[in-house]
C-alpha positions as CSV (number, residue, x, y, z in Angstrom):
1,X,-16.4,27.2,-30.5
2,X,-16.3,30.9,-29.1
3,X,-18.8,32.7,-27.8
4,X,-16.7,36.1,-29.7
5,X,-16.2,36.1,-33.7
6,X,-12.6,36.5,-32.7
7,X,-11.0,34.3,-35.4
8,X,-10.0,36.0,-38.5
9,X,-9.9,34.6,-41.9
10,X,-8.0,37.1,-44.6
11,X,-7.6,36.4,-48.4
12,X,-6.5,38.9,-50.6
13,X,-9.1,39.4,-54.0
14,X,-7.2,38.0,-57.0
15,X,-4.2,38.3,-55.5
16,X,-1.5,37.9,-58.2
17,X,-4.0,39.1,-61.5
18,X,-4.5,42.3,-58.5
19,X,-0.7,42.9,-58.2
20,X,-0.3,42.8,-62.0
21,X,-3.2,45.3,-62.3
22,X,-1.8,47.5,-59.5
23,X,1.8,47.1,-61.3
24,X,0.4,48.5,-64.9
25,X,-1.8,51.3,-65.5
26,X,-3.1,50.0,-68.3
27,X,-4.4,47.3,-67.1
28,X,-6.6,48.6,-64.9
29,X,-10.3,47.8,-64.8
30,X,-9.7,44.9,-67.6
31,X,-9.6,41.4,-67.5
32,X,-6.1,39.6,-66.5
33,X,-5.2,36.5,-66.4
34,X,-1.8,35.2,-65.1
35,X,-0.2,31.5,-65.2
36,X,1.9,28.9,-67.3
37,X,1.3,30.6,-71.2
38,X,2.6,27.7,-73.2
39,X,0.2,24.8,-74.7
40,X,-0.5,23.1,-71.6
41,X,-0.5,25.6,-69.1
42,X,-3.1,26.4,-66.3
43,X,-4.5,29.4,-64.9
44,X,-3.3,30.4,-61.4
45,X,-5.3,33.4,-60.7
46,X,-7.8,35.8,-63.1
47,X,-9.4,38.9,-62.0
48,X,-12.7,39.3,-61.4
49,X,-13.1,40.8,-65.0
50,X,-12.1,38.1,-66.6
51,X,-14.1,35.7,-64.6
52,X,-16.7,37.3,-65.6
53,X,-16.4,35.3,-68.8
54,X,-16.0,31.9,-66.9
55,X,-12.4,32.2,-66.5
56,X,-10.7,30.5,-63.4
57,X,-8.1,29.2,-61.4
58,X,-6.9,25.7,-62.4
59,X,-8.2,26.0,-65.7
60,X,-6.4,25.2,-68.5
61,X,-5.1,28.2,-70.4
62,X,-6.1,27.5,-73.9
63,X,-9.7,27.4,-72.4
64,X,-9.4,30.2,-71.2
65,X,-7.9,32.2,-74.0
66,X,-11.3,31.2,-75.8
67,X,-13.7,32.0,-73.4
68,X,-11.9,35.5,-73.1
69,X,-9.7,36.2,-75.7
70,X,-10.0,40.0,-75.0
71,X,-7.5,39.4,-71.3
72,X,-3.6,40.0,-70.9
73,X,-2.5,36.5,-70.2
74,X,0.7,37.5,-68.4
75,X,3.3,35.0,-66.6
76,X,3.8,34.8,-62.9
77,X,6.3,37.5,-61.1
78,X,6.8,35.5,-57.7
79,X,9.5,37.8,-56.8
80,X,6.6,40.5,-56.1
81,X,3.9,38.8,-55.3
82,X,6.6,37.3,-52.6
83,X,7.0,41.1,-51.2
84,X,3.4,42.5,-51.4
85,X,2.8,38.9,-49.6
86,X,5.5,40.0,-46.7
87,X,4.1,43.8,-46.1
88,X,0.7,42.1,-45.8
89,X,1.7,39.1,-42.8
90,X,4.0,42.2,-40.9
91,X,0.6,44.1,-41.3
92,X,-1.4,40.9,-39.5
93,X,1.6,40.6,-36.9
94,X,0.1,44.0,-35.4
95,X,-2.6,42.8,-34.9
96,X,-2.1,39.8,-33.3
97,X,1.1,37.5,-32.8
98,X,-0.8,34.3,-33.6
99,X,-0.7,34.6,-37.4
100,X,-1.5,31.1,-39.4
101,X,-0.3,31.5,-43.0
102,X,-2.0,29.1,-46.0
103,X,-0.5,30.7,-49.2
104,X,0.9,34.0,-49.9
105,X,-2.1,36.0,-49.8
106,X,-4.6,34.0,-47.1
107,X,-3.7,33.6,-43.9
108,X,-5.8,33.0,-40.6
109,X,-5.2,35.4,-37.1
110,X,-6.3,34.7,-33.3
111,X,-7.6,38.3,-32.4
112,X,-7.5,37.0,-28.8
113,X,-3.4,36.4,-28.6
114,X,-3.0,39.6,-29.5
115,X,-4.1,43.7,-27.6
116,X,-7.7,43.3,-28.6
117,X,-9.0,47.0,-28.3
118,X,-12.1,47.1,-29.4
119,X,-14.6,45.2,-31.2
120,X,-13.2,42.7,-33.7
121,X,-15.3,44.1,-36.7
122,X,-12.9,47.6,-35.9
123,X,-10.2,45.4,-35.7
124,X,-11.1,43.8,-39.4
125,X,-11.9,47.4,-40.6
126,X,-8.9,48.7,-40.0
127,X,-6.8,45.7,-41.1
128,X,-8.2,46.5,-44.4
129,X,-7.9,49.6,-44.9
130,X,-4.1,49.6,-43.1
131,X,-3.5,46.7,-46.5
132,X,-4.9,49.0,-49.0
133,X,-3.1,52.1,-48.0
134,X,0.3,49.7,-47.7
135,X,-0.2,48.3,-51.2
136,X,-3.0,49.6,-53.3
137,X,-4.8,46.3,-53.2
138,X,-8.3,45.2,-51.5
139,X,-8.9,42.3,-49.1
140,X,-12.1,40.1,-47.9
141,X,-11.9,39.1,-44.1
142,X,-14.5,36.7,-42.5
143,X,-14.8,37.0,-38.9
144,X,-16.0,33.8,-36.5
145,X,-16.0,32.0,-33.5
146,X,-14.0,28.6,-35.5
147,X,-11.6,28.5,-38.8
148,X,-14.2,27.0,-40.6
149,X,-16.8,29.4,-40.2
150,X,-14.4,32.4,-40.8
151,X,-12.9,30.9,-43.8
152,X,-16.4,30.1,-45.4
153,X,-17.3,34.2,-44.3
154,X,-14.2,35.5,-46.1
155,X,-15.4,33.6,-49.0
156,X,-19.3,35.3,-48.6
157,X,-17.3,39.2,-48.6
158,X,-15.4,38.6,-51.7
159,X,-14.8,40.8,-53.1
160,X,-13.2,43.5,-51.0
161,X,-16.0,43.0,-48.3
162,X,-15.9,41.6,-44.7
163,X,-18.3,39.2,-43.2
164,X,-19.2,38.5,-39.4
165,X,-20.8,35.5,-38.5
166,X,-22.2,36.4,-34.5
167,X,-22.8,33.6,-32.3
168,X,-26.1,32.2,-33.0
169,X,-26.3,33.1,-36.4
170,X,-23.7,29.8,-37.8
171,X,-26.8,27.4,-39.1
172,X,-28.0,30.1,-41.1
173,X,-24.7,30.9,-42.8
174,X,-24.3,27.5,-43.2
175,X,-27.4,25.2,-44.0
176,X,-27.8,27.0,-47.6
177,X,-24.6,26.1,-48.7
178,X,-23.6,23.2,-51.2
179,X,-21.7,20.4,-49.6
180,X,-18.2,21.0,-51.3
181,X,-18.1,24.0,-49.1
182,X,-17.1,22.1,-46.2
183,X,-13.3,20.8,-45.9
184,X,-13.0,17.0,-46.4
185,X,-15.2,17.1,-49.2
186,X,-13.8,16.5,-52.4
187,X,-15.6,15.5,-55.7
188,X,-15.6,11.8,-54.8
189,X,-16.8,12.3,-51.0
190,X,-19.5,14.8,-52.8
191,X,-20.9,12.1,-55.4
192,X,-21.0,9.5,-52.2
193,X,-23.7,12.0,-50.6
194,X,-25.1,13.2,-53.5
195,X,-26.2,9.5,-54.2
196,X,-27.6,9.4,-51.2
197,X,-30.0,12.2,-51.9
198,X,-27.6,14.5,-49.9
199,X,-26.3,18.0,-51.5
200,X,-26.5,20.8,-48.9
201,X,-24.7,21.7,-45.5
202,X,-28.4,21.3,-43.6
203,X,-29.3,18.0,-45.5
204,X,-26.1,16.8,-44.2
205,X,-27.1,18.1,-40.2
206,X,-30.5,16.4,-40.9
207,X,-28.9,12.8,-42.3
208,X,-27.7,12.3,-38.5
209,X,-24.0,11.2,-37.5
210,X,-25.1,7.8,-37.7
211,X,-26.2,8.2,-41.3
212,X,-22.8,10.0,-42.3
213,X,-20.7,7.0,-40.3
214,X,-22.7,4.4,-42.4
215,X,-21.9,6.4,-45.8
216,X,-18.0,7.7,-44.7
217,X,-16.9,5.8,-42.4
218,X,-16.6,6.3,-38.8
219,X,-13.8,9.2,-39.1
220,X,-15.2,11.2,-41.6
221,X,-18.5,11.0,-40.9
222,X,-18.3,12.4,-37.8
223,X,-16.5,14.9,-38.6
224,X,-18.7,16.1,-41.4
225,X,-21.7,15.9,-39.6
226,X,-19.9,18.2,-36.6
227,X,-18.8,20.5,-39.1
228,X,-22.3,20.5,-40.6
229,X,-23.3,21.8,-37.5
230,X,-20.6,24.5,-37.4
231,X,-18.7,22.8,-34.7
232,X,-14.8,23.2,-35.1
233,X,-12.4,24.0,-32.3
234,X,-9.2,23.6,-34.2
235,X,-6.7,26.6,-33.1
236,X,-4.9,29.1,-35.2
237,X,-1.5,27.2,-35.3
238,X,1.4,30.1,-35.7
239,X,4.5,28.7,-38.6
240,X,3.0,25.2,-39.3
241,X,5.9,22.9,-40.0
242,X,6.3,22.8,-44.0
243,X,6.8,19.1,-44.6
244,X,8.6,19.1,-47.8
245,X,9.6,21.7,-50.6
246,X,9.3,20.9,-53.9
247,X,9.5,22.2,-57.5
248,X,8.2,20.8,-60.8
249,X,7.5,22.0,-64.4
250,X,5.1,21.2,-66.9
251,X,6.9,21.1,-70.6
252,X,5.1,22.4,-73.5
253,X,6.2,19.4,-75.9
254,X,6.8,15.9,-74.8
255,X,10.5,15.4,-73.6
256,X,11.9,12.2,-75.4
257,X,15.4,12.6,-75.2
258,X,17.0,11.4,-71.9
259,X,20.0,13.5,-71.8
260,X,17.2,16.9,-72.1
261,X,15.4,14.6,-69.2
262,X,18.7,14.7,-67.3
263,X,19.6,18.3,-67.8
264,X,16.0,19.0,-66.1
265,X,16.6,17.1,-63.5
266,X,19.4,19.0,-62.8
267,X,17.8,22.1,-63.1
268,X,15.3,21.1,-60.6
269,X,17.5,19.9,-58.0
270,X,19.4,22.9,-58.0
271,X,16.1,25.3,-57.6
272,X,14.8,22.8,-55.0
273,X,18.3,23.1,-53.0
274,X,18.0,26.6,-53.4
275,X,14.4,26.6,-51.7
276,X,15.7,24.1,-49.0
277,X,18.7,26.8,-48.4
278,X,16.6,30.1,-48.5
279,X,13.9,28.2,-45.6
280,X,16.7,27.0,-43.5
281,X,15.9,23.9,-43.4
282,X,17.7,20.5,-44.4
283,X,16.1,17.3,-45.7
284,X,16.6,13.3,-45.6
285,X,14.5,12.6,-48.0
286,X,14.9,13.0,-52.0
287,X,11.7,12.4,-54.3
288,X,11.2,12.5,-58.0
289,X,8.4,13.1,-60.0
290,X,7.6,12.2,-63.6
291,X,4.3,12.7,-65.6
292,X,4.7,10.6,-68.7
293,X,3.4,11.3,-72.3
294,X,0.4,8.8,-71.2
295,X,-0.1,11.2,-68.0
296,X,0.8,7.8,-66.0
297,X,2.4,9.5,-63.1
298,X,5.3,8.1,-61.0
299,X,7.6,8.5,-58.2
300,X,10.7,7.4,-57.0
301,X,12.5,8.5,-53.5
302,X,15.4,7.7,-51.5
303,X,16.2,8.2,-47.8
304,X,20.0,9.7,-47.5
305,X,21.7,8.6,-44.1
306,X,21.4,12.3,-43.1
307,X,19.8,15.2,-43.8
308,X,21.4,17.7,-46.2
309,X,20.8,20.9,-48.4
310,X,24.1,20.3,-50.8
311,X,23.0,20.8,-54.2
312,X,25.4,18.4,-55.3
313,X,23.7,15.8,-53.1
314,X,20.1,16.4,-54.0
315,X,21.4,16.6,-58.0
316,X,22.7,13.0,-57.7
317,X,20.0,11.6,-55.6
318,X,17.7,12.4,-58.3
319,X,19.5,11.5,-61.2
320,X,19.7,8.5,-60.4
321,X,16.4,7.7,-59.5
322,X,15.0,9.3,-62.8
323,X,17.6,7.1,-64.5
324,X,15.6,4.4,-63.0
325,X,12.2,5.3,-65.0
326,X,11.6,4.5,-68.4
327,X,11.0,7.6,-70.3
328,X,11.4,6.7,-74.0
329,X,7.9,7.6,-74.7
330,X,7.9,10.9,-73.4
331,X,8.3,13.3,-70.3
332,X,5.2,15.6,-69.9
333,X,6.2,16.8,-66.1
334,X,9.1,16.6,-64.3
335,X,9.7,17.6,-60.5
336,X,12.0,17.3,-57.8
337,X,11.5,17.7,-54.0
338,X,13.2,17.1,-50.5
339,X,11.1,15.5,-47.4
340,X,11.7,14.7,-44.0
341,X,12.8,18.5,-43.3
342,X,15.0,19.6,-40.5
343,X,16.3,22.4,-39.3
344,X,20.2,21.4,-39.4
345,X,22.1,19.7,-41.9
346,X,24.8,16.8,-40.7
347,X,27.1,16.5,-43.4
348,X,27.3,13.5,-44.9
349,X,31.4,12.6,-44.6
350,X,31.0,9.5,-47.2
351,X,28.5,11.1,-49.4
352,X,31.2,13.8,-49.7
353,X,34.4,11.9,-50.1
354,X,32.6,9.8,-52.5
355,X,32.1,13.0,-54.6
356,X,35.4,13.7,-54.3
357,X,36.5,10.3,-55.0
358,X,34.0,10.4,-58.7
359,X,35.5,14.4,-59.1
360,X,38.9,13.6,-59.5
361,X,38.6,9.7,-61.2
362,X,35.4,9.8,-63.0
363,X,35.5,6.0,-63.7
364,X,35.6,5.1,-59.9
365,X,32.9,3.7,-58.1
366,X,31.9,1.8,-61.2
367,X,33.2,-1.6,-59.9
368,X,36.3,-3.1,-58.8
369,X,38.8,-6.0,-59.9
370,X,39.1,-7.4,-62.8
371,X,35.3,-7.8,-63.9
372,X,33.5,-5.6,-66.6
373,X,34.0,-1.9,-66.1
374,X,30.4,-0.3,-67.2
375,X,31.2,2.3,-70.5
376,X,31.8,5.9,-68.8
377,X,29.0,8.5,-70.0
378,X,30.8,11.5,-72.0
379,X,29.4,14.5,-69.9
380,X,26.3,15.9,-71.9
381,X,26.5,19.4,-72.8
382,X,23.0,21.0,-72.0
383,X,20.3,22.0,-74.5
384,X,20.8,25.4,-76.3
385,X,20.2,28.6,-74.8
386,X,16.8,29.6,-76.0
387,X,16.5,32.4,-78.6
388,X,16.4,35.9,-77.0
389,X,12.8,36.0,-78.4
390,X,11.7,33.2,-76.5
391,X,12.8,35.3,-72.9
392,X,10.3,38.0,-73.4
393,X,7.9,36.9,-71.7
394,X,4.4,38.9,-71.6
395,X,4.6,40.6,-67.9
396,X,8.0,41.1,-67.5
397,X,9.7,43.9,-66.2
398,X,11.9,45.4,-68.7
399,X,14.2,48.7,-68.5
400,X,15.3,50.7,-71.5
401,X,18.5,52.9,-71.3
402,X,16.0,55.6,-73.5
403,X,13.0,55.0,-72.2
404,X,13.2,53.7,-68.5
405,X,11.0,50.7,-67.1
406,X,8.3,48.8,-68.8
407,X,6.9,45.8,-69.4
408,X,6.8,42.4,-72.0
409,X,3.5,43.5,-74.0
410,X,4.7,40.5,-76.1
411,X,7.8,39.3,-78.0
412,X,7.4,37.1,-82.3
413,X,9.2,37.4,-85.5
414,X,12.1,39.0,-83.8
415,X,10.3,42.1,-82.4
416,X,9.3,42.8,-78.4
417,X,6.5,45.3,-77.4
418,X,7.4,46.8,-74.8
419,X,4.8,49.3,-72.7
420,X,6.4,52.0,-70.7
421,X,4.9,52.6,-67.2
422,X,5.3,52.3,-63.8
423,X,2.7,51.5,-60.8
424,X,2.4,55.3,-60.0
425,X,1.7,56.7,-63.5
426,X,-2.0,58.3,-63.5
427,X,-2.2,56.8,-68.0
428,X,-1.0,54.4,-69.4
429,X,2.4,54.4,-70.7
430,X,3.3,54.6,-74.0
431,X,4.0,51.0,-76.2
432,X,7.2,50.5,-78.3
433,X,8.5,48.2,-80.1
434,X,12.4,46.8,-80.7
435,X,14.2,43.8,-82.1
436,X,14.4,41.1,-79.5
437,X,18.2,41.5,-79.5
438,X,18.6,45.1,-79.1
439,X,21.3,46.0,-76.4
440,X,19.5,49.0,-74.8
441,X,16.9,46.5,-73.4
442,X,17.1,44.7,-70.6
443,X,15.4,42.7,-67.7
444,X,14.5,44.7,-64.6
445,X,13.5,44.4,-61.0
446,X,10.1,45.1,-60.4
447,X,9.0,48.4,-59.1
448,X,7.4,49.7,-55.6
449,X,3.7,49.2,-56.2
450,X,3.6,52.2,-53.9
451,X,5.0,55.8,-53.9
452,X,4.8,59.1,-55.0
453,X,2.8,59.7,-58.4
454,X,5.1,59.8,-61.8
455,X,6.0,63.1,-63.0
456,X,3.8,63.9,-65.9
457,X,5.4,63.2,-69.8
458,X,6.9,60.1,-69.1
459,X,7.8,58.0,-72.3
């Protein structure tokens, strides 16, 4: 522990509902709601007006369209949040060269590796006002002598606030709060202590170590019962190693058909090699995950004799081990992901040739001799293109050669609303509609959150 509150814990309010809300006029001041919009999707973020209405992260969608029918339920735009995310960590990196990442929009800093001029709480101040002026959106910073207590601070100013916890002052932070707050303890670890008559950070102090080693174990319970105390000298540890990348999707209806399973899998290998490719890193490792229509969850993986990032590779690995799973009853999640990263690939010389070797003689590799040749799969053509209808998504950025940029409103019976306005427009912009297929629309790049202010009569 530190004597100085010289760990900082950032986490940007609402992050990706705050970006849509900074991105559209009209949405300003109203309740958002961004994540996976078909039947079984799941909140990621909602702003604070629509969790005013019980609305949260992890929740799934359809519960949330009823307990706040009222919001813009809007689909993710990584490719921004990705940017705003980037202007935000160079913004850290002033301050300090010791920058810890967790997500996108949370990250914690070690004020002391980097020119600490000044009081931290300046330091903070002008951290937060240097984000808003950078991107128009609002950050809550906790400020400690440990991670824990400058994560659990962060969480105290939210929103837009900042929170110091001075030396001396940790147990009374602390003691108050319930014990999910702490890390380590998840729903089941919480029932364990809550049957023991045990519910708040100071009843967990009070319970003693040896308590806590009887209920948890000798691991856990001694860590709990430090952390209870507000003891935690784990560092601020600059680019953790990512252990694995990964990408998955959640299907709206059941997938029964194995050659739709197949064309998936494809899909996902191809975005997870494109991940693996874009981090610069290689991986030994291929996993597969599959969710069933009985949400019985499995996976399969397979070691390669080197590491790799070749698409082709990674496609093949995990076709064939989805071949391997039974999925007659029906797919509900599919994903694909590469461990055991590296930062070099050794190419594989017989993983190659043997794709060369199936490339130009299909049927080789299927057995040898005389014996039983197994039938050779006609190549399966993938699944339809979906309707242009169906790519109007609510959020997206949209340009018109007429009108100029806009955004999906929403998209049925062959018609797309589009609204037309960009981040620096002082109204909102003005909503039009069009047949889904009309050629003067088109997707667009997101625009600069930042700039000069619009011109007045815009569309």
């Amino acid at each position: 522990m530190r004597s100085t509150p010289t760990i900082l814990h950032l986490d940007m309010d609402a992050f990706f509902a705050a970006v849509e809300q900074a991105s559209k006029p009209s949405l300003r001041g109203k309740p958002v709601v961004v994540g996976g919009l078909g039947p079984r999707g799941v909140v990621a973020t909602a702003s604070y007006e629509a969790r005013v209405h019980g609305v949260h992260s992890a929740m799934a969608m359809a519960h949330a369209r009823r307990l706040c029918p009222n919001a813009a339920y809007l689909v993710p735009r990584f490719g921004i949040y990705r940017r705003i995310s980037d202007i935000v960590m160079a913004l850290l990196a002033e301050v300090s060269p010791l920058i810890e990442p967790l997500s996108l929009d949370e990250a914690f800093v070690d004020l002391e590796a980097g020119d600490l001029a000044g009081d931290p709480r300046a330091v903070a101040e002008r951290l937060r006002a240097d984000i808003r002026a950078a991107t128009g959106l609002t950050a809550s910073v906790g400020l400690a002598g440990s991670k824990l207590l400058a994560k659990i601070a962060s969480e105290q100013a939210k929103p837009d606030g900042l929170v110091v916890v001075e030396p001396g002052t940790e147990r009374a932070l602390l003691d108050p709060l319930p014990v999910r707050t702490l890390w380590g303890v998840g729903p089941a670890t919480a029932e364990h202590l809550r049957r023991a008559g045990i519910l708040t950070v100071a009843e967990i102090a009070q319970a003693g170590e040896p308590e806590l080693v009887r209920l948890l174990g000798k691991a856990h319970g001694s860590s709990l019962h430090a952390m209870a105390a507000g003891l935690d000298n784990r560092p601020v540890v600059a680019d953790r190693d990512v252990k694995s990348i990964s990408v998955e999707d959640t299907f709206d209806t059941d997938l029964t058909d194995r050659a739709r399973v197949r064309f998936e899998i494809d899909r996902l290998a191809d975005r997870c090699a494109q991940r693996l490719r874009g981090a610069g890193r290689s991986g030994r490792t291929v996993v597969v995950k599959i969710r069933r229509y009985d949400f019985s969850t499995l996976t399969r993986s397979e070691t390669l004799r080197a590491p790799t990032d070749d698409p082709a590779v990674v496609k093949e690995t995990a076709r064939r081990l989805a071949e391997a799973v039974d999925t007659t009853g029906g797919v509900r999640l599919l994903g694909v992901g590469v461990s055991g990263l590296a930062d070099f690939t050794q190419e594989d010389l017989f993983a190659q040739a043997a794709q060369s070797l199936r490339e130009a003689d299909p049927g080789a590799g299927q057995g040898g001799g005389s014996g039983p040749q197994a039938p050779q799969e006609l190549p399966v053509a993938p699944p339809p293109e979906p309707e242009r209808a169906e790519r109007w998504l609510p959020g997206q950025d949209v340009a018109h050669t007429e009108y100029g940029a806009g955004w999906v409103q929403g998209s049925g019976v062959g018609r797309v609303t589009v609204r037309f306005e960009v981040p620096a427009d002082r109204e909102p912009g003005r909503v039009r509609t069009f047949a889904v297929d009309d050629p003067a629309l088109s997707r667009a790049e997101p625009p600069a959150l930042t700039g000069p202010p619009a011109p007045a009569g815009r569309p």
